[in-house]
N, C-alpha and C positions, 0 to 999 in steps of 0.2 A: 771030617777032620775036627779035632778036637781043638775049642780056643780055649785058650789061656786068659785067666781074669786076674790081675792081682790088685790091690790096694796101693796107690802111688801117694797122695798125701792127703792129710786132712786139711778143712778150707772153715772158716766162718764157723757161724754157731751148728757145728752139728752136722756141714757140708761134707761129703766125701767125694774123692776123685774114684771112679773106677775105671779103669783102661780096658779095653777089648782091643780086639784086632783094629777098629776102623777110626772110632770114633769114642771119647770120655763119658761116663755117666756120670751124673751125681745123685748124691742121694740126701735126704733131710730124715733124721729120725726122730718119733713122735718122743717128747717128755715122758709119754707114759709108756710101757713096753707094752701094755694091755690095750693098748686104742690102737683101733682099725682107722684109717684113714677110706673113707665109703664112697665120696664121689667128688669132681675135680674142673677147674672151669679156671677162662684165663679171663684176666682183664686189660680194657685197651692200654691201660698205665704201665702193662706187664708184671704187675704180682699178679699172685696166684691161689686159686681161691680152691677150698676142701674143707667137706665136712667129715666128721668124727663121732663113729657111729659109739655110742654111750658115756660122749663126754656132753659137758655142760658150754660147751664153745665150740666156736668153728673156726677151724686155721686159715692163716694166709700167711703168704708166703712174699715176701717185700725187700729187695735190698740185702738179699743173703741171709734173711732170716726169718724162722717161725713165729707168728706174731697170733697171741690166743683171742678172740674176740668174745664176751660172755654173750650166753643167748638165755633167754628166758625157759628155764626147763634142760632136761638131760634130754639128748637125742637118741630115736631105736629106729634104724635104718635109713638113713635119711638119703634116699637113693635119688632124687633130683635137686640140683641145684645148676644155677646159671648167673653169669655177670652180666646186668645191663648197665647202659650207654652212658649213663652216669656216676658207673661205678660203683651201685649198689651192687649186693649180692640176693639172690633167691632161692631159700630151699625148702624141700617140703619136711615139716616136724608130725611124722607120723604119729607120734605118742601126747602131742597136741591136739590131735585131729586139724591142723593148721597149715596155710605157708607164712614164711617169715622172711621179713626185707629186712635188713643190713646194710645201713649206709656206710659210707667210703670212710667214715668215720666211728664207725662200731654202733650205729644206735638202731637199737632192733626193734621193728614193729609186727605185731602177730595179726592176721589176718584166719580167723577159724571158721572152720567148715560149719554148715547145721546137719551136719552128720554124726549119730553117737559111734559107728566105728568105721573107722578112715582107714584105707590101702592106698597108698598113693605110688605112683612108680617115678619114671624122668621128667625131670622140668626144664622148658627152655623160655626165652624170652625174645618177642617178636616187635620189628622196628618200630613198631607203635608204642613201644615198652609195656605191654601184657604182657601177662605170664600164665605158660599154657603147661597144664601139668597132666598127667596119667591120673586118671581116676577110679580105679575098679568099683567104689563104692558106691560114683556116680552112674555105671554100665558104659562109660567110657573116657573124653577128655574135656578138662574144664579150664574156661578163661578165667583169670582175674584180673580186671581193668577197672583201674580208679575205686578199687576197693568193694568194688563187687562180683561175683561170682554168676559164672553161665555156663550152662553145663552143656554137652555134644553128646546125649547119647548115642549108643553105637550096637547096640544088642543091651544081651545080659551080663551079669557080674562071670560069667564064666569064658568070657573074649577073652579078658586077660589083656587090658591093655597096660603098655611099657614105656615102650621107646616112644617119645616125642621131640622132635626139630620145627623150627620154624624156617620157610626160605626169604628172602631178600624181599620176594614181592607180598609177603605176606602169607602163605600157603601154610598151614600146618600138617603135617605130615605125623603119624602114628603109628605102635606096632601093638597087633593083637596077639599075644604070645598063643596062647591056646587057640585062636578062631585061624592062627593061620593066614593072618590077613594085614595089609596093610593101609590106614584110611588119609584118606584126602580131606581138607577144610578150607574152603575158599573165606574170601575175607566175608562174602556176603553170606558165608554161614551153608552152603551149598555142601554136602558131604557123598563122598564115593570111596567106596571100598575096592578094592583087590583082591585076589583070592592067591596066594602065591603057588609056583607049579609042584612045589613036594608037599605032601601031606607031614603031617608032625613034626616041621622045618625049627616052629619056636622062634620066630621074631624075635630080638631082642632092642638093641639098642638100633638106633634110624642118624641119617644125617642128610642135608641137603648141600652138594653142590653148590660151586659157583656160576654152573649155568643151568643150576633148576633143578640136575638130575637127583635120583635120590638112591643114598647108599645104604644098606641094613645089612646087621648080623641073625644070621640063623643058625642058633646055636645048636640045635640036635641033628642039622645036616652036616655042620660042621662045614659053614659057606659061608661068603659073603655075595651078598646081591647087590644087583645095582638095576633101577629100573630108570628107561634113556627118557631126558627130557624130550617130550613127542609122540612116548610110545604112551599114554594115559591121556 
């Protein structure tokens, strides 16, 4: 059956009401009609944190409105970003070869790779507040804690690591788009792999549960996985 969507009112800077059958959408549109809004992350204060794949800033979203924050440099894909416990933000500036923190107050620090060319994919942030990001350049996933950098290798650059979550207890959790696999990181640095049961499934994006489990997209099956806290 077909729904019906129409425009009910405009709200705030730039908000819209959209009505479906059940429930309202809103919507925020960028200033520029050429910016991509790329990756998206919430904070405990509840604005909302997004980057903007070839602009010179990164959005947040606060009180009904779009708020630009300048970042050092124009961004090119900037496919990981996460809000830590203090309200900074974290994301990776691929054309930096960098990640960059963002405090609750807009002040940006760069943190660069010693790599001359950087692929970086999702980044999240674990209770310890590191920041644990996709690293294809590295052959897999890398810490940054207290301003330095440790790298997890995993294979070669052709795993194709993506998705990364952290869980509650520390665990970091990874997706190898091309290897087909999904790897484990205990806090004491302990690594185990997975092998998932379809071949050319495509891992993408990973999340952890609240009791440990772990949930992933596979995007060329065209599935979502979920593997049971117990069964690993």
């Amino acid at each position: 059956m077909a729904i019906a969507v129409g425009l009910a009112m405009l709200i705030g800077s730039g908000g819209y009401w959209l009505r479906g059958r059940s429930a309202p959408f809103v919507e925020y549109a960028m200033s520029n009609p050429q910016e991509a809004p790329t990756a998206i992350a919430t904070a405990a204060d509840g604005s909302i944190w997004f980057t903007i794949d070839h602009a010179d800033s990164i959005g947040r979203l606060r009180g009904g409105r779009i708020e630009r924050l300048p970042i050092p440099g124009r961004n090119f894909e900037p496919l990981g970003l996460a809000v830590a416990a203090d309200g900074s933000a974290w994301y990776t500036d691929i054309a930096a070869g960098a990640i960059v923190r963002i405090s609750a107050s807009g002040v940006a620090t760069r943190f660069a790779l010693d790599s001359a060319i950087v692929r970086l994919g999702r980044l999240a942030i674990a209770p310890d507040g590191a920041a644990w990001f996709a690293d294809t350049t590295g052959y897999g996933v890398t810490q940054l804690k207290a301003g330095s950098f440790k790298r997890h290798e995993l294979g070669s650059a052709d795993e194709g690591p993506y998705g990364v979550a952290v869980g509650a207890d520390g665990i970091v959790w990874a997706t190898l788009q091309r290897g087909g696999k999904l790897v484990r990181i205990e806090p004491a640095g302990a690594i185990a792999t997975f092998d998932l049961p379809r071949r050319g499934a495509v891992p993408t994006d990973i999340a952890v549960d609240t009791d440990g489990s772990v949930w992933f997209l596979q995007f060329r099956a065209n599935r979502l996985g979920h593997l049971q806290q117990g069964k690993f």
